[in-house]
C-alpha positions in Angstrom: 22.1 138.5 52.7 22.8 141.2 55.0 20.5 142.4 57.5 18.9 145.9 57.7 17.4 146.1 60.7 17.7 144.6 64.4 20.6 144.6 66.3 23.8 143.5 68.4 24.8 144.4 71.3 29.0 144.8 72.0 30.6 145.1 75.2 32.8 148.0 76.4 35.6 145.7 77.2 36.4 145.0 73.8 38.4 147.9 73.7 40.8 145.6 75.7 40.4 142.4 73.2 43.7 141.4 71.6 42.5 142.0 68.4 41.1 145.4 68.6 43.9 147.7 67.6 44.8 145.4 64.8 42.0 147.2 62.1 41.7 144.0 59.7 40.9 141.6 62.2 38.6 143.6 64.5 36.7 145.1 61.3 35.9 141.3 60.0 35.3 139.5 63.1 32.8 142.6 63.7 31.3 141.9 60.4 31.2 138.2 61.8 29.0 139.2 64.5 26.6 140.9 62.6 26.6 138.6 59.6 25.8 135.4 62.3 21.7 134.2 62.0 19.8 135.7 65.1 17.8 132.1 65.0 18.2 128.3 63.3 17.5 128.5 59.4 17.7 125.9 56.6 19.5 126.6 53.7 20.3 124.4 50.4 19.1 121.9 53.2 22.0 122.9 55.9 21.0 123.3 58.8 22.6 126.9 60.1 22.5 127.3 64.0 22.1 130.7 66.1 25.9 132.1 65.8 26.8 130.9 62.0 26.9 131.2 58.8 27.7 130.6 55.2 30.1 132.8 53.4 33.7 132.1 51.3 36.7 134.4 51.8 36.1 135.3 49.0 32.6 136.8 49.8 33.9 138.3 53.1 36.5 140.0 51.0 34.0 141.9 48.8 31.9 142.6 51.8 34.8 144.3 53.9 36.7 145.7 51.5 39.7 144.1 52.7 41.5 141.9 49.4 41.4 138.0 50.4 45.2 137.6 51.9 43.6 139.8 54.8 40.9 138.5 55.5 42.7 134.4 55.3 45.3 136.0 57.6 42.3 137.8 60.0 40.4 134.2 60.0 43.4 132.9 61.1 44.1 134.7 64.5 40.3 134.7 65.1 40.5 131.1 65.3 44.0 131.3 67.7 41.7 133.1 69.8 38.9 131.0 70.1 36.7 133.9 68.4 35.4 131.7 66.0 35.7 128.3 64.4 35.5 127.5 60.3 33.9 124.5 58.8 35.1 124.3 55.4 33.5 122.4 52.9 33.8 122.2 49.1 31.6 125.2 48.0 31.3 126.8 50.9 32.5 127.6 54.4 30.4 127.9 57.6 31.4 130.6 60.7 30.8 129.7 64.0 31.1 132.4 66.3 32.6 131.0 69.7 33.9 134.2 71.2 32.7 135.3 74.8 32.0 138.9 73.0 29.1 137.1 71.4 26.3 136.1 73.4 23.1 135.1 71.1 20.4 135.9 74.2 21.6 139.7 73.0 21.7 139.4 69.7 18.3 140.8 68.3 15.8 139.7 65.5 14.1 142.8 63.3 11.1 141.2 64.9 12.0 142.0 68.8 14.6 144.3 68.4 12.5 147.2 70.1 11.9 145.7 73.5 13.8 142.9 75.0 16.1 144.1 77.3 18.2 142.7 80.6 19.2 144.8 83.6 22.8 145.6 83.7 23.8 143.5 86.5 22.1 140.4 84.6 24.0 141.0 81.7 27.2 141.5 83.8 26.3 137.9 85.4 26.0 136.3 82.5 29.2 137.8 80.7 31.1 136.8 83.8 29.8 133.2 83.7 30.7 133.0 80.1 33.9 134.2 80.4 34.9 131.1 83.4 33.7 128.7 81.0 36.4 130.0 78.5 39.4 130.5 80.7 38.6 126.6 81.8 38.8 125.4 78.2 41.2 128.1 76.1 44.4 126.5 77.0 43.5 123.0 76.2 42.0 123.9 72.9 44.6 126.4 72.2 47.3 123.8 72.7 45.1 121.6 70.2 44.8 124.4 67.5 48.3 124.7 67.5 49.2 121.5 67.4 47.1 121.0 63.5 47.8 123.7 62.7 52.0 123.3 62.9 51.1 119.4 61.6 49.3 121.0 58.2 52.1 123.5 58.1 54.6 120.5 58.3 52.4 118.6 55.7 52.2 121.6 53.0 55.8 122.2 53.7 57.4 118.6 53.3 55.2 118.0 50.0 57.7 120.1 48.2 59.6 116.8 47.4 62.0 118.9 44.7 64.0 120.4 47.9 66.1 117.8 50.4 64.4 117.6 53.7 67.2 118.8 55.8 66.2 122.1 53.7 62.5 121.5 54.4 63.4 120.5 58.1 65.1 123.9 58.9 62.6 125.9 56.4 59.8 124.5 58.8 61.4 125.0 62.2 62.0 128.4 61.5 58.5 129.4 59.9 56.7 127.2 62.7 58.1 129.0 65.6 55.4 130.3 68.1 54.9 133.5 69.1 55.0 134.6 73.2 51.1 134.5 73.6 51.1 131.1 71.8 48.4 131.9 69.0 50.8 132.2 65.8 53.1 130.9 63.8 56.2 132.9 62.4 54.6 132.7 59.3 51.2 133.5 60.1 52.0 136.8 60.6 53.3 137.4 57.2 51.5 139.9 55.2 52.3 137.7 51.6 52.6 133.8 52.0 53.2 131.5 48.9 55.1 128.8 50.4 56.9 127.6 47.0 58.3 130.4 46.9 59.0 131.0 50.3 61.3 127.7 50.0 62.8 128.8 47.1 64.0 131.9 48.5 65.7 129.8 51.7 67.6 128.0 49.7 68.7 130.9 47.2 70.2 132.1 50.3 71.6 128.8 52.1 75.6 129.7 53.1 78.1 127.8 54.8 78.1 130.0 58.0 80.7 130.2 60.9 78.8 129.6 64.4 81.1 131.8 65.8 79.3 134.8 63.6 76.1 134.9 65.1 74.9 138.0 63.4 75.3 136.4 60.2 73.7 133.6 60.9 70.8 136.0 61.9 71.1 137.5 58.7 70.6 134.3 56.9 68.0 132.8 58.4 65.2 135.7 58.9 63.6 135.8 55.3 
């Protein structure tokens, strides 16, 4: 249930998030922040921290407006970025907001949502001590997102037993490639993803190729 009343507070420097100019992924993680509990609840006997909550894409779909491929594919580069973590169970999924941008001693209750402020420089201090904490840990747990992720990719994509796996092989180096900041995959940023498909379409256009023609083989391979 959504809130209608209280508060959060944002920071100016979002404006300089990676995620701000792209509109799918900055209007749900946005939506994140307002949809996390303000204090611990109970519900169907889960236990929901400060900074989560249970939804479904599904559910965030309908409340965004944005159809479910966008909001699978805005989850996605949320979690790249360390903005948020999903815990995905069998009729639900729970949020956890992890991002620096959230900080839950802001984030107000209807009940004390009139008077509980901080000075600027104490809210400064304690952005500044959050954000240390993250640049210590990001790469690590970057490096280890990437890593399951490319192994599930490599699972999904090498479960397609009907194709030979030198097909599969270059399918997956290809799609798994990484992008400069390290947070996607090739395919990741794809707007439509069935993967069946995907292989399908690889192999309708396999060719013998010269080396020699580079441009071809440029041709070929990015579908």
């Amino acid at each position: 249930m959504m809130f209608q009343s209280g508060f959060i507070k944002l920071y100016r420097d979002l404006v300089d998030w990676e995620w701000y100019t792209d509109l799918n992924t900055c209007k749900l993680f946005i939506h994140c922040l307002i949809k996390a509990n303000y204090s611990k609840k109970k519900w169907q006997g889960i236990t929901i921290e400060k900074g989560e909550f249970i939804t479904s894409k599904e559910r965030l779909a309908v409340e965004t407006g944005l159809s479910v491929s966008k909001v699978r594919t805005a989850l996605v580069k949320l979690q790249s970025s360390q903005d948020l973590k999903l815990e995905p169970q069998t009729k639900y999924t729970k949020v956890i907001i992890t991002s620096s941008y959230f900080d839950d001693s802001e984030f107000k209750s209807p009940e004390n949502s009139k008077h509980t402020s901080k000075t600027n420089s104490n809210r400064l201090a304690v952005k500044t001590q959050t954000n240390s904490n993250l640049v210590a840990t990001t790469k690590k747990e970057k490096e280890e997102n990437i890593i399951k992720r490319k192994k599930r990719f490599k699972e999904d994509v090498f479960s397609l037993t009907n194709f030979s796996n030198k097909i599969l092989n270059d399918f997956y180096n290809y799609w798994s490639e990484i992008n400069s900041s390290e947070t996607l995959m090739r395919f990741e940023s794809e707007k439509f993803w069935e993967l069946d498909k995907r292989v399908a379409k690889w192999v309708a256009y396999e060719r013998p190729i010269s080396v020699r023609d580079k441009s071809k083989l440029e041709l070929q391979t990015n579908r």
